[in-house]
N, C-alpha and C positions, 0 to 999 in steps of 0.2 A: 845757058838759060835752062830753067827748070822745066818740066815736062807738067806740064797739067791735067788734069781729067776731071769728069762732070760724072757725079751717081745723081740716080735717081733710085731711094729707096723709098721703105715703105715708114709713115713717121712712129710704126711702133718700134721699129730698129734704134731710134735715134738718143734714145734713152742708153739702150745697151751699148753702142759704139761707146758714147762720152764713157760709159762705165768704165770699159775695158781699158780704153784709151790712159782714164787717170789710174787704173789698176798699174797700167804698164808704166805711168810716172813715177810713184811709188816704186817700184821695182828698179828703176835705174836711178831715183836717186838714192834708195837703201845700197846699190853696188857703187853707188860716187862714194859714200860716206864710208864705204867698209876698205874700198882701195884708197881712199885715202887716209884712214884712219888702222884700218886692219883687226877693225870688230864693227859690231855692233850692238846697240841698246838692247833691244828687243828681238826676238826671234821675227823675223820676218823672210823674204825673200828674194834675192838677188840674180841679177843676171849673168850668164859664162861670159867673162870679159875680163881682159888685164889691163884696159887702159881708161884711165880716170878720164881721159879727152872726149876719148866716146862715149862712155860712160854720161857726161854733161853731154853730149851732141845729142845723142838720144834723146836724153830729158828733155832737152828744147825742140827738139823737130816731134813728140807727143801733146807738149805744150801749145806747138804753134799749131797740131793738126784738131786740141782740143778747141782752142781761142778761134779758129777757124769755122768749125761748126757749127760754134757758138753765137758768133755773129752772123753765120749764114743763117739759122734760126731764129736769132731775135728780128731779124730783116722779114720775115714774112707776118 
């Protein structure tokens, strides 16, 4: 079972969090796309990692912490 926690910030934080949070999506999946493929498009920036699996876990556990906020905010 997953361990859960409760913040209570301040709401001008909540803008920044989602920021960083989809900064760091970007970042693992420029490193999915470059372990998988072994380049990349665009100069951008990737994460220390040699495994594609994590690489996507990551992605999705930033995804669900973004989708999570998200609706904890649209709820009020």
């Amino acid at each position: 079972m997953r361990k859960m926690i409760t913040l209570s910030l301040p709401t001008e934080v909540e803008g920044e969090i989602l920021n960083h949070l989809e900064d760091g999506v970007e970042v693992w999946r420029n490193t999915e796309e470059y372990l998988s493929s072994g380049c990349v498009v665009t100069p951008c920036f990737v994460a220390e990692c040699s495994s594609i699996r994590k690489a996507r876990r990551m992605k999705r556990l930033y995804n669900g912490a973004i989708s999570t906020i998200e609706r904890v905010l649209k709820s009020k």
